[in-house]
C-alpha positions as CSV (number, residue, x, y, z in Angstrom):
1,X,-54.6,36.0,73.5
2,X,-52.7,33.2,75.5
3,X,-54.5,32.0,77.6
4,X,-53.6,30.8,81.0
5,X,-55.2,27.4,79.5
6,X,-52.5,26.7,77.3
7,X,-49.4,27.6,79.4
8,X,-50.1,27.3,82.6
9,X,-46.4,27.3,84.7
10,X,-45.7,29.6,82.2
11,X,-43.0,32.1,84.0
12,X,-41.1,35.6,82.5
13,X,-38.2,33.2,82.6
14,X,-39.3,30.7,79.7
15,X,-40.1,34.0,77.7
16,X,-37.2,35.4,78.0
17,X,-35.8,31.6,77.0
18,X,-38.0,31.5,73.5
19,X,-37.1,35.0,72.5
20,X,-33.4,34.2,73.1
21,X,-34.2,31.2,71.3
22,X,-35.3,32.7,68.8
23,X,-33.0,35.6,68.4
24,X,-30.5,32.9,67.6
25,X,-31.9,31.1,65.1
26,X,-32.7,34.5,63.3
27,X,-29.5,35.0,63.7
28,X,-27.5,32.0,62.3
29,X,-30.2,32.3,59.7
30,X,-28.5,36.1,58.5
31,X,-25.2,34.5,58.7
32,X,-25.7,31.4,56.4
33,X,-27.4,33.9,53.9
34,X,-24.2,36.0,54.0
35,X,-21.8,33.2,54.2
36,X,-24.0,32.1,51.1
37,X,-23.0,35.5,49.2
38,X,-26.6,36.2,48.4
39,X,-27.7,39.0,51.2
40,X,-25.6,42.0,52.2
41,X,-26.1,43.3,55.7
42,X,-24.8,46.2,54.2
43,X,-26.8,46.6,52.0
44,X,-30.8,47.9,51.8
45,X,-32.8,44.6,50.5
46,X,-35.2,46.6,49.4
47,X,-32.7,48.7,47.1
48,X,-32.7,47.6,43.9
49,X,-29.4,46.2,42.3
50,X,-28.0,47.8,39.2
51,X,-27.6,45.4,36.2
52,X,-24.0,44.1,35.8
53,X,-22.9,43.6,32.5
54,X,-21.7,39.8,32.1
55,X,-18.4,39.3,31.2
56,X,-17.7,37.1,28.7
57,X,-14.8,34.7,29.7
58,X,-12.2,34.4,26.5
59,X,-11.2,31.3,25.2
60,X,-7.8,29.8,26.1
61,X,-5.6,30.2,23.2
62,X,-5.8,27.2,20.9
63,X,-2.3,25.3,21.1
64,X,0.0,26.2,18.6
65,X,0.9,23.5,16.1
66,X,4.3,23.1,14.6
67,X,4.1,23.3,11.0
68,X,5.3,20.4,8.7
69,X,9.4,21.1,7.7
70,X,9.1,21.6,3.7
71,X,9.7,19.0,1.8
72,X,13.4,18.4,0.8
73,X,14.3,18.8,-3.1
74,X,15.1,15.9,-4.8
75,X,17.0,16.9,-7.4
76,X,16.3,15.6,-11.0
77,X,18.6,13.7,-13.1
78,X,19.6,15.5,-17.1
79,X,17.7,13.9,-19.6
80,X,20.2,11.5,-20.9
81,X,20.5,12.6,-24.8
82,X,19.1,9.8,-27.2
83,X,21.7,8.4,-28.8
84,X,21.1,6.0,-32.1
85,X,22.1,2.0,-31.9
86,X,25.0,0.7,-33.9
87,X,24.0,-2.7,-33.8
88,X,21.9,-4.2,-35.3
89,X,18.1,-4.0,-34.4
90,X,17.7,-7.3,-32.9
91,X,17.3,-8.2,-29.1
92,X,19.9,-10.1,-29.2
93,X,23.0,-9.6,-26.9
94,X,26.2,-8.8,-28.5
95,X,27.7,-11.9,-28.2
96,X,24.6,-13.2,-30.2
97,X,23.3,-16.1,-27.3
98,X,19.9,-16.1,-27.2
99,X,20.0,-18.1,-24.2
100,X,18.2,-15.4,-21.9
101,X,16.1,-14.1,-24.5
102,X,13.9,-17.5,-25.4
103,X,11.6,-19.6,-23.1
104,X,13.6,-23.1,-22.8
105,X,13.7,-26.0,-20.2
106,X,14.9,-29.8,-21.0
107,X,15.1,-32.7,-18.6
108,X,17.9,-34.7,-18.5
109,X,20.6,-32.3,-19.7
110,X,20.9,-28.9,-19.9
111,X,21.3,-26.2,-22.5
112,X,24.8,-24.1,-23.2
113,X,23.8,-21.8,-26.0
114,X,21.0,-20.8,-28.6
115,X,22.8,-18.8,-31.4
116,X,20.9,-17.6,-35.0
117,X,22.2,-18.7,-38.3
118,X,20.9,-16.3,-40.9
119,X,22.9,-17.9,-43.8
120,X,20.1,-21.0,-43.0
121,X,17.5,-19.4,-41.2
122,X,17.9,-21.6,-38.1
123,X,18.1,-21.6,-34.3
124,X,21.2,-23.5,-33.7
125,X,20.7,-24.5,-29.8
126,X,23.7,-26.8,-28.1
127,X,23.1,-29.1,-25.7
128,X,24.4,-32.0,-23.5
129,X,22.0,-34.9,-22.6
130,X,22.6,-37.6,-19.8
131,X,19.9,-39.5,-20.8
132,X,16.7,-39.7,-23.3
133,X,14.5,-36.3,-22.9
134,X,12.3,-33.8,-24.2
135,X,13.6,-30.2,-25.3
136,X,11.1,-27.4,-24.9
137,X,11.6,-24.2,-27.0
138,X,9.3,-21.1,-27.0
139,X,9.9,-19.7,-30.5
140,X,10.4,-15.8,-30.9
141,X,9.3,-13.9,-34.4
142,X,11.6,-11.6,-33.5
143,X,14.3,-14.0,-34.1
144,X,13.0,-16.9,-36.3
145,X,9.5,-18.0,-38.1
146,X,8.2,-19.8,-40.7
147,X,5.7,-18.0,-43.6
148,X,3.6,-21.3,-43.5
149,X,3.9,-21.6,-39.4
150,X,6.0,-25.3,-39.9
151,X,9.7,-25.6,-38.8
152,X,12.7,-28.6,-39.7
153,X,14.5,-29.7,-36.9
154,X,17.6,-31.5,-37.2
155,X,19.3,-33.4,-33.9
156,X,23.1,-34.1,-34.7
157,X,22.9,-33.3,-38.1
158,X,20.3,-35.5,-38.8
159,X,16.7,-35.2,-39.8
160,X,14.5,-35.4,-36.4
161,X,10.4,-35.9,-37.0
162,X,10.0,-36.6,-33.5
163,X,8.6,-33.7,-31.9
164,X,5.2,-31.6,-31.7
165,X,5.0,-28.1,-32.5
166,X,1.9,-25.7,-30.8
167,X,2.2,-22.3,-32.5
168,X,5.7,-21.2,-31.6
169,X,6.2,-23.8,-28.9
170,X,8.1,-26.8,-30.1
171,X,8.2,-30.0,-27.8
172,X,11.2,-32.0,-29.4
173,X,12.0,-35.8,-27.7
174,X,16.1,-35.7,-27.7
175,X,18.3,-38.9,-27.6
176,X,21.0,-39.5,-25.2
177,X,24.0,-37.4,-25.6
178,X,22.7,-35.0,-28.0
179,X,25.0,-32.1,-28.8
180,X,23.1,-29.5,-30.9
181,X,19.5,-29.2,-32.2
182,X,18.5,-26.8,-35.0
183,X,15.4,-25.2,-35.7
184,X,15.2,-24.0,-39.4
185,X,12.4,-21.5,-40.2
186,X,11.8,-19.6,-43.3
187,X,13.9,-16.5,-41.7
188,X,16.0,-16.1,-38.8
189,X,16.5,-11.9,-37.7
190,X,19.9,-11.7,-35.9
């Protein structure tokens, strides 16, 4: 089949060179199978394997998580039993100054008390001026009206016409070193 053609100088010595050549690459070729873990020489090729049952791998166990301390009880006050007033039902502090209970403001003074007169039905408020000004006064039903919605107002114990009124709001100019201005309605609740 070879022919002298081909190989010429061919001598026993380069055969026995190929086959050694090639028993070596057969045989680093059986070890990198092996070394790859997918051929036994132990075992027939031909055999057939037995089916291996996979394993199923478990989960790691989920981390535990600390629960949330309970809530700490707030403890609830005693209903505070209802007890009637003995004063009269007005808004009005005790010492009768409706000083905090109104809408007010004046320029050029300032304002030291608003006190109810029911004997007159008025809004007596006291005052001490520095110079000409206006008094503002946001009127309360509560405390004083009028049944036809109009009001008297009297500056030093005079007669005073010089003012505006808008609903319950009364703008009222004030003179100089005015000391008390009163509002007189139709009734005045203490």
């Amino acid at each position: 089949m070879w022919s002298r053609k081909f190989f010429p100088c061919m001598t026993s010595m380069d055969k026995a060179g190929i086959g050694i050549a090639i028993a070596i690459t057969s045989l680093t070729l059986v070890v990198g199978v092996i070394s790859a873990g997918s051929y036994s020489l132990f075992e027939n090729p031909l055999m057939q394997q037995e089916p291996t049952t996979p394993t199923i791998q478990e989960k790691p166990p989920a981390p535990t998580i600390q629960e949330k301390p309970p809530a700490p009880t707030i403890q609830e006050k005693p209903p505070v039993p209802y007890v009637p007033m003995k004063s009269s039902p007005s808004y009005a502090p005790s010492d009768g100054n409706l000083i905090d209970q109104l809408d007010w403001s004046i320029s050029n003074g300032d304002v030291s008390g608003m006190y109810i007169d029911k004997s007159s039905s008025s809004l007596i408020i006291y005052t001490s001026t520095t110079d000409n000004g206006e008094l503002f006064v946001g009127l309360n039903a509560d405390y004083i009206g009028s049944n036809d919605g109009t009001f008297f107002i009297i500056v030093d114990n005079q007669e005073h016409e010089d003012f505006e009124q808008a609903g319950m709001d009364l703008y009222i100019d004030i003179p100089a070193g005015t000391e008390s201005v009163e509002i007189i309605g139709s009734y005045a609740l203490s």
